[in-house]
C-alpha positions in Angstrom: 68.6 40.9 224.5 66.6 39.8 221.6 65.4 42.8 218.7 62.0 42.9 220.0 62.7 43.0 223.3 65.2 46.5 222.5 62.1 47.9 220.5 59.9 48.3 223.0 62.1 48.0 226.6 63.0 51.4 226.0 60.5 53.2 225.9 61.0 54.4 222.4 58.6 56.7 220.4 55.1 55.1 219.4 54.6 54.8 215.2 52.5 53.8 212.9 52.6 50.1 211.6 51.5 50.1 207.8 50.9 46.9 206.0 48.0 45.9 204.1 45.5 42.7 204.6 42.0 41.9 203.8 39.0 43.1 205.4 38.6 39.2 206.4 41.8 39.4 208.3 41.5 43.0 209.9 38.1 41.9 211.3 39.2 38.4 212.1 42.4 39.9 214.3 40.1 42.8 215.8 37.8 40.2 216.8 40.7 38.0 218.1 42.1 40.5 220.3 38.4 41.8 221.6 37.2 38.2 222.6 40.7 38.1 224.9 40.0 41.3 226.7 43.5 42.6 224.6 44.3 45.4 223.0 45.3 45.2 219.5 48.9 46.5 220.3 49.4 44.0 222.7 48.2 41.3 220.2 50.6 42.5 217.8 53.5 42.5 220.4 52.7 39.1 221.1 52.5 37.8 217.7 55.7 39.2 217.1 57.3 37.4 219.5 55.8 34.6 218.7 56.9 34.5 215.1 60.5 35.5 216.7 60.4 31.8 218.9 59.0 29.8 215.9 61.7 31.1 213.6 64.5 30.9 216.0 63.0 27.1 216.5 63.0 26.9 213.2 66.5 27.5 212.2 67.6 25.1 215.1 66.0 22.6 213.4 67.8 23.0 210.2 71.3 23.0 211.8 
């Protein structure tokens, strides 16, 4: 079971996520998530998983 999938499988305690970006981002992501009828924590989620398949690509390349 990958990291991700262990964070939110079971059903752990909600947080808070803080990192900074601009205004152009925030809005840009918002905006994003409302034009797919998503929430913003499920755009997140899937980002993150995203991210997790491109690197894992990613370092199966360089082998």
């Amino acid at each position: 079971m990958t990291e991700m999938n262990k964070m939110t499988d079971d059903g752990s305690k909600t947080t808070n996520v803080n990192f900074k970006v601009t205004e152009t981002e925030k809005w840009a992501f918002k905006e994003l998530c409302a034009k797919h009828r998503m929430s913003q924590v499920d755009g997140f989620r899937l980002a993150a998983k995203l991210l997790e398949v491109h690197l894992e690509d990613e370092s199966g390349k360089s082998a």
